[in-house]
N, C-alpha and C positions, 0 to 999 in steps of 0.2 A: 410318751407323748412329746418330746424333746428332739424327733429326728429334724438333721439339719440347723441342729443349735448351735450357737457357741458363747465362750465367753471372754472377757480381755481384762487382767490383771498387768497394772505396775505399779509397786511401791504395796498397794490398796485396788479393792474390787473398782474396777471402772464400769462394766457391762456384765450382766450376774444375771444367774435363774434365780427369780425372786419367789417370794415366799419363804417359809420356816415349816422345816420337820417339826411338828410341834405332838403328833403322834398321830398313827396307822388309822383309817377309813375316820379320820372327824370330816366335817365340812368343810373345812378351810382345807385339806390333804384332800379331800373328793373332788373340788367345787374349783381348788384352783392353785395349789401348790405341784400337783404333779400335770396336771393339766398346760397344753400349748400355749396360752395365753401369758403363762408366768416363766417364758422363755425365750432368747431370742431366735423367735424363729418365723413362719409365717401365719397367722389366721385367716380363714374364708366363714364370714358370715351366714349360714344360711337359713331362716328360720322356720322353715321345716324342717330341720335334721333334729333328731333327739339327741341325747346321751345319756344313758340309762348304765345302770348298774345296780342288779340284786336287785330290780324293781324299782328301784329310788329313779327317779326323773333326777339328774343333776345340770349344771348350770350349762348354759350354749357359751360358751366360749370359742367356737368357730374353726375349733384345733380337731387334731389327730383322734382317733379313737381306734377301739377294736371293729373289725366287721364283722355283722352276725351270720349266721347261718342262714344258708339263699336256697330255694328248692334240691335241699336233700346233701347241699355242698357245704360243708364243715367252715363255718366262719374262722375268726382268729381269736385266741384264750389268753388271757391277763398274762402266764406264767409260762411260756413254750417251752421245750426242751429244746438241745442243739439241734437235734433234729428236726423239726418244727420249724424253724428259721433259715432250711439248706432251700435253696432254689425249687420254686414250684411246691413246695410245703406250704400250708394251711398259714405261717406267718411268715414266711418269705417277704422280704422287701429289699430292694436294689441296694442301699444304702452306699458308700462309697465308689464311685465308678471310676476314678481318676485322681489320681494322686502322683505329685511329681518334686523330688529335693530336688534345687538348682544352684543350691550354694548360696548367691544374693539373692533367691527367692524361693519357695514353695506355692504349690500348686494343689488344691482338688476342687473336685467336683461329688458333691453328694444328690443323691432320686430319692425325695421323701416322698412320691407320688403313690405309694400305693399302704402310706402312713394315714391317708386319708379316705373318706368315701368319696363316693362315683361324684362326689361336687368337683373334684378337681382329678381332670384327667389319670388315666392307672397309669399312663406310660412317661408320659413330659408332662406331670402334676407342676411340682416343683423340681426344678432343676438348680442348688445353690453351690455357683462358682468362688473359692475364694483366694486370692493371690495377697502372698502375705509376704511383702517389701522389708529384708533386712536392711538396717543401718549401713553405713559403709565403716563405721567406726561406733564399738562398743559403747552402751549408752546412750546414743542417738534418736533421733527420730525413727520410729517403725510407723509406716503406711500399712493397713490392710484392706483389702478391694474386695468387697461381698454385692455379688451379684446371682439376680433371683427370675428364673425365669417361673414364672406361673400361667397355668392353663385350667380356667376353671369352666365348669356347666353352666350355660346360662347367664353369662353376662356376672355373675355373683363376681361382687368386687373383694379384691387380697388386701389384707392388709399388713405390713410388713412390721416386726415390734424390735426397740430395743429397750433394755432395762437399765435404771442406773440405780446408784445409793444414794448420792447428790443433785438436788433439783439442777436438770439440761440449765445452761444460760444460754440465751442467742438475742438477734436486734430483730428476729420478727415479733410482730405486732399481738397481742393477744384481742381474742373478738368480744367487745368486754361484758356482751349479752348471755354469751355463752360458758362465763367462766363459773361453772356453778356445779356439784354435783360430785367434786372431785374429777374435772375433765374438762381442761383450760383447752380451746382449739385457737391456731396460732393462725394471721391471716395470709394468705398464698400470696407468693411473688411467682415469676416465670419462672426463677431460676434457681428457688429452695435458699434458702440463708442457713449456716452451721451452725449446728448446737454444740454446748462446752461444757465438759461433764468433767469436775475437780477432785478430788480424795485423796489425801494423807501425802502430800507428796508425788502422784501422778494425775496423768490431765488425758482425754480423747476428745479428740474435736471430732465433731464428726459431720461429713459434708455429704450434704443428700442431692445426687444429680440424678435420678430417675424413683420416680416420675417427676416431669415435669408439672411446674405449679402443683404440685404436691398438696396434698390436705394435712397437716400434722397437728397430734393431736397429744397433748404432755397429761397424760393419768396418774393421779397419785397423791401424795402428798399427805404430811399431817400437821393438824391446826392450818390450813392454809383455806380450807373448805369444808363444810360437813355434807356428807352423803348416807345415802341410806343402807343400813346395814343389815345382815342377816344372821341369828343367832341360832341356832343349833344346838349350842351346847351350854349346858348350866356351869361349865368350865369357862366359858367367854363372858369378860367385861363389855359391856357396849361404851362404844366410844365413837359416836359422829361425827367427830372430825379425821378416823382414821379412816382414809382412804385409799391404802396400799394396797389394797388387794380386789380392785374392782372386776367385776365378770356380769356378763346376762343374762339376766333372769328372765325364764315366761311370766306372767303375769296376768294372762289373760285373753281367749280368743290365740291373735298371731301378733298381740306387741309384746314386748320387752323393755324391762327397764336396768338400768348398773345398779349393781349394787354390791356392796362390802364384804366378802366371806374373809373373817378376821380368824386368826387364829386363838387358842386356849390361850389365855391369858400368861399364866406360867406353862414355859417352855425348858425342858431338860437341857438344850443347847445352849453352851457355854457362851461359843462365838455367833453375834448376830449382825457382823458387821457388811455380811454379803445378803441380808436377808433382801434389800432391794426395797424402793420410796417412790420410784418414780418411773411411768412406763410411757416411752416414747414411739409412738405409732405415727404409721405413713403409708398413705393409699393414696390413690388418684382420682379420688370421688371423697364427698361427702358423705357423713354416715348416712344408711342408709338409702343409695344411689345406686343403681345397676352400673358397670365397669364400663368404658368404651369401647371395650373388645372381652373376649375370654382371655386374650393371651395376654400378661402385663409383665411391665418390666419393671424392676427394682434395683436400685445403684447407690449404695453408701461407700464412702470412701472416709476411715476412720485412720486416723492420724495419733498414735502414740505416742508421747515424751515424759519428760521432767515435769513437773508442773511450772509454770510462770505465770508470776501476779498480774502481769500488764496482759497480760493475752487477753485479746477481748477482739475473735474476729466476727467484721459485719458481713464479710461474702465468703464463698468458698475459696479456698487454694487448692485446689484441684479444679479439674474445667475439663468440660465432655465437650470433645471436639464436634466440630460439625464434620458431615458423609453425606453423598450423594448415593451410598449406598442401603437400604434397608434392613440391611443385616448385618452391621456394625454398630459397637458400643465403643468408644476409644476415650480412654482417658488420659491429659496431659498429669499425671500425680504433682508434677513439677516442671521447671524448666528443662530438665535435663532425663525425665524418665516417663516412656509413654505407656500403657498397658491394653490392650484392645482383647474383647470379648465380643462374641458372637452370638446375636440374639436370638438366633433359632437353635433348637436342640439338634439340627443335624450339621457336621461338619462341612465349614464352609469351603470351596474351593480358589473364593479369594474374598477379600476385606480392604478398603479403603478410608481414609479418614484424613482432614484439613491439617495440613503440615505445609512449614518451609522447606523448600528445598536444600537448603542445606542445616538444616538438621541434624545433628551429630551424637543425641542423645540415644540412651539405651532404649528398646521396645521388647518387649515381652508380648505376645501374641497368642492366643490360647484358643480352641475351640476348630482348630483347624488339621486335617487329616492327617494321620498318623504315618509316621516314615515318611514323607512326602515333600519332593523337593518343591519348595517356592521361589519364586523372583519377585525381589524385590525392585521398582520404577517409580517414576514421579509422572503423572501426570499435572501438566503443566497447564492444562484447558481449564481445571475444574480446583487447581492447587491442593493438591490431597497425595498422600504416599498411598501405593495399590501393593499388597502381596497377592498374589498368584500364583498358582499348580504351574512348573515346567517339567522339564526335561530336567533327569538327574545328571546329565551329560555336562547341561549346560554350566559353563565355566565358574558363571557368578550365582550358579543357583544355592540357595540355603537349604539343611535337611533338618524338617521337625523332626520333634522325639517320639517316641510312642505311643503320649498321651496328646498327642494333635498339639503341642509345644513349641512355638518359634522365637528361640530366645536370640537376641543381637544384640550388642554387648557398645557400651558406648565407644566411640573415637575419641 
């Protein structure tokens, strides 16, 4: 239930699949430990879909599941063998499409679309690109660039999660009606404000340019709130103020309400420093809001270092260029290094995005045809740098790599 996850350690866990092994089929391991939800990865809401297991109704969390068996065609089974997962098998999913070492950078691209049901498209469900920016000098700053193309049924709105161990900091606003329940919602600017996530020695900021005006929603917490909990098991304490582990529940008719699947009180695991306190979620609607389109897009740009006390940023340092094009995402990470990704899952034949002319910095360009000479130009009408398909003849033309890769190196 994890396809298209990741996670980001320095020094200490920064962004972690949360939850505790705390043991095999409890509530807390059914309901929301192994489940999408306690992962960073994507949710789609839908509240007609079930998830069922051995009969049990278990909690809508909005994630992955198995698919069941469709007139007479063999769904997919908890425990697959190799073969069961080769292309065109009964568990077959695209999983890694694109992968690329570059030296100062790496590249892939993962298809968790067919991790999910018919809610989100089988073919460009999700599509999650991620460019992961080495330092120039050991120990430095590391940038990574996770972008999320979703396509879902029906307007059903994505919501996109990360987890930490340390409650996010940031200068947006919390809505102080709604802070209750274990799910503080923070109040939208145009342009998303960074959250700053601390531990043991290392720090990620992390700066959210897609969606814009974004809805961000910080779940979690303990003693900070009391929520409603769900007890299962005569091995679980109740405890109302813990919050870590929110998912939801039916409840009645088609509402739903959060609620706590905690785990066994004593747990056999030594280390519970990655178990995860706080889940930071981002969609482009309010809960419960139909999407503005099927198709959405999602753009965090997470910033790696040392930790430092005085850190305390109120906007992003990263900035998504403006484009006259609809099929460009471009990001300045910095002064001196640009990254551009291409909003449609099919490779574009050119990209455009708001730059100086003289410009000297490096650009990384991703999503665009494979072996394929481009030219790069300025146009000067609209102040934007354009790549575009040439002639491999042509003198000044550049040749991507085999994963539609166009790397340009600074001056």
């Amino acid at each position: 239930m994890d396809q298209n996850s990741f996670s980001v350690f320095r020094h200490a866990p920064l962004l972690v699949d949360s939850g505790v092994y705390d043991d095999y089929n409890t509530s807390h391991w059914d309901n929301y430990y192994r489940r999408t939800i306690a992962h960073n990865s994507v949710v789609v809401f839908n509240p007609a879909e079930k998830f069922t297991q051995d009969g049990k109704v278990l909690s809508n969390d909005g994630g992955q599941w198995f698919k069941p068996d469709v007139a007479g065609k063999p769904g997919q089974i908890r425990y697959p063998t190799l073969a069961e997962i080769q292309a065109g098998k009964r568990n077959a999913l695209d999983g890694v499409t694109h992968f690329e070492e570059g030296g100062r950078y790496a590249f892939v691209t993962g298809n968790a679309s067919k991790a999910y049901s018919a809610k989100l498209d089988q073919t460009n469900g999700f599509l999650r690109s991620v460019v992961y920016l080495r330092p120039p000098a050991a120990g430095g700053k590391t940038s990574i660039l996770v972008f999320d193309r979703v396509l879902t049924t029906g307007k059903l709105a994505a919501t996109s999660l990360l987890h930490s161990v340390g409650k996010p900091a940031t200068h947006a606003s919390p809505i102080a009606e709604l802070n209750a329940g274990g799910r503080v919602r923070l109040q939208p600017t145009p342009n998303n404000q960074p959250l700053l996530v601390r531990n043991q020695g290392g720090m990620v900021t992390i700066d959210p340019l897609l969606p814009k005006n974004a809805r961000v929603v910080l779940a979690g917490g303990v003693a900070d709130a009391k929520c409603d909990q769900i007890v299962l098991n005569d091995e679980q304490t109740v405890d109302d103020s813990d919050c870590r582990f929110m998912v939801r529940k039916a409840v009645g008719g088609n509402a739903f309400s959060w609620y706590n699947y905690a785990p066994k009180t004593v747990v056999t695991k030594k280390n519970l420093s990655d178990v995860g306190v706080w889940r930071m979620e981002f969609s482009a609607v309010d809960e419960g809001q139909a999407a503005p389109s099927d198709a959405q897009l999602f753009l965090n740009v997470l910033h790696v270092e040392e930790e430092r006390p005085e850190a305390d940023p109120a906007s992003n340092s990263a900035v998504l260029l403006e484009s006259t094009s609809t099929n460009t995402a471009a990001v300045a990470v910095d002064a001196a290094t640009t990254v551009v990704f291409v909003k449609t899952p099919d490779a574009a034949t050119s990209v455009r995005w708001k730059s100086s002319k003289e410009y000297t910095g490096s650009i990384l360009v991703t999503g665009l045809l494979p072996l394929t000479a481009y030219l790069r130009t300025y146009d000067a009408a609209t102040q934007e740098t354009v790549m575009r398909t040439a002639s491999a003849t042509d003198a000044m033309a550049l040749m991507t790599s085999k994963n539609g890769v166009l790397n340009i190196a600074a001056k």
